[in-house]
C-alpha positions, 0 to 999 in steps of 0.5 A, a space after each residue: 472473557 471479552 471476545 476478540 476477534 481478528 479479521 480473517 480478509 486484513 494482511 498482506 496482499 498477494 503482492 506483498 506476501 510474493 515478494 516475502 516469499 522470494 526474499 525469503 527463498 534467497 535469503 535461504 540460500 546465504 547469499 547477500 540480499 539487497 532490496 530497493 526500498 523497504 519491502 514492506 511499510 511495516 518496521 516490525 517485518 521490516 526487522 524480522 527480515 533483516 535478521 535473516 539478511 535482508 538489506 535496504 538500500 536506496 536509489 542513490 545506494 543502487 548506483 554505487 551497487 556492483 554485482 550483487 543481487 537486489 530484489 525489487 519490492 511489489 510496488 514497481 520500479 520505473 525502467 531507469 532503475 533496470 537500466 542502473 541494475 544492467 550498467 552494474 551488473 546487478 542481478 535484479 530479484 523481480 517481486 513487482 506486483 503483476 496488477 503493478 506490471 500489467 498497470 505499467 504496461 498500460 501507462 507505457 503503451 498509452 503514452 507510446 502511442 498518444 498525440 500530442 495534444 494528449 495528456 497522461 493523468 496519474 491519480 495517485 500520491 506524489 512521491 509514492 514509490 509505485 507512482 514513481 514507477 508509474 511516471 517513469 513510463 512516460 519519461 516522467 511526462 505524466 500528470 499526478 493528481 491527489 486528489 479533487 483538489 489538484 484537478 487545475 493541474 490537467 489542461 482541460 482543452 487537450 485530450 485526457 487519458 486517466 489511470 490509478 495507483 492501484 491501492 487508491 479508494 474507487 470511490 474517490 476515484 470515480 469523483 475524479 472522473 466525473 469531476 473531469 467529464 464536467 469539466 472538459 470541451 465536447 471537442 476533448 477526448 477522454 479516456 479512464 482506466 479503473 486499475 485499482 487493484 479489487 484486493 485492496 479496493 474490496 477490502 473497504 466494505 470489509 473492514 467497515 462492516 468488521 468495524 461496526 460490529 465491535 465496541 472497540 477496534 484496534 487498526 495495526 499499520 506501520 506509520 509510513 502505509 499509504 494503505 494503511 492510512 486508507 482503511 484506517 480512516 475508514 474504519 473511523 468512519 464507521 466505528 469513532 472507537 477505533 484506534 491506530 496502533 503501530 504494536 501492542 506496546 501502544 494499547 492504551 489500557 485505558 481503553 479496556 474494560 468490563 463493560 466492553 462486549 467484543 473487540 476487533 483487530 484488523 489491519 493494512 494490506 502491509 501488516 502481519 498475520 503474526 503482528 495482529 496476533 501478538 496484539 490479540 495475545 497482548 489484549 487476552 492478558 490485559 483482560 485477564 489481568 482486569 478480570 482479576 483485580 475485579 474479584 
């Protein structure tokens, strides 16, 4: 029998499994439960909590909302959406992750306090629903780089204040910083903040040395993780062998077979224990199944 394994550090981030556990506590309680975005960027979750209950509504649904209560996922919220959920008489389920809040928070009072000749500078995805809560504190006044590539947007004759999507890699964010410090005048004051959450930033060194000591690796992600994409590529990195599977429906057969001496299962900050482990039961048959047709 070829040996699985399942990595014990992949799965959902504390932040994550908070906010589960609250929509889960509501949920038990009967009542409509709505949440802002989906709570989580894994489709199977996403419909195991649906059958409990669990709506997904968007900005544009919260707005029509009156008098219901809506959870807010981990990644954060701008203070607009309060204002709409105060206006409608919306009970908001606050699931924000803390790392997020205490980010927030940061953002809002460096930007309540800047000159202004300052700039805030975002290092995050576009679009991306904790950046979008991250500008919101700036009055949507803030700066978004993605990366190296978008450093021109930053007026480099004005004083700069650099932050972190938490989930984003350290390493690439440390070439931005030495990127700008090349880049500013001796009369420009720049300011960065690490708040890349170490959860996830740690992670990173896990999964490559997890990666490595497997013939095959299978990567369980959800399409639309930002995450996900993240470590899977780093798992690339280190093992060319690896796949991306969303379920066990898309494991390529092919891919199996005798002379394969271990396999690993691991996966985003947004996957399941539970879906990695079907995965692993699903692998264990096709193993089985090919030990069989070989006697």
């Amino acid at each position: 029998m070829i040996p699985i394994e399942i990595d014990d550090r992949s799965g959902f981030c504390f932040g994550v499994v908070n906010a589960i556990n609250r929509a889960e506590e509501e949920l038990s309680n009967h009542k409509p439960l709505y949440c802002l975005g989906d709570i989580v960027h894994n489709s199977h979750e996403l419909e195991r909590l649906e059958k409990k209950g669990l709506v997904t509504i968007n900005h544009e649904e919260l707005k029509k909302l009156r008098n219901a209560s809506v959870l807010l996922r981990a990644h954060g919220e701008p203070p607009s959406t309060y204002e709409i959920a105060d206006q409608n008489n919306i009970t908001i389920i606050d699931a924000s992750c803390p790392v997020v809040l205490r980010l927030q928070k940061k953002i809002k009072t460096a930007y309540d306090n800047k000159q202004k000749n300052k700039q805030i500078v975002i290092y995050g995805k576009n679009g991306h629903a904790e950046v979008i809560g991250l500008v919101g504190q700036t009055n949507n006044d803030a700066i978004v780089i993605e990366n190296k590539d978008d450093i021109d947007k930053i007026d480099f004759t004005k004083d700069i204040t650099l932050f972190s999507q938490t989930t984003k890699s350290l390493n690439e964010f440390n070439e931005i910083v030495q990127l700008i410090k090349e880049k500013i005048g001796t009369d420009v004051t720049f300011e960065y903040n690490d708040t890349i959450c170490r959860q996830v930033a740690n992670r990173m060194p896990n999964l490559r040395k997890f990666a490595a000591k497997h013939d095959l690796v299978f990567f369980v992600s959800g399409k639309k993780s930002s995450n996900g994409k993240v470590l899977y590529e780093e798992c690339k990195k280190e093992n060319e062998n690896t796949h991306l599977i969303s379920d066990k429906s898309e494991i390529d057969t092919n891919l199996i077979h005798s002379d394969l001496k271990s396999i690993g299962i691991c996966g985003a900050t947004s996957t399941p224990k539970w879906l990695m482990q079907e995965i692993e039961a699903e692998l264990e048959t096709i193993i089985n199944k090919l030990k069989y047709e070989k006697n």
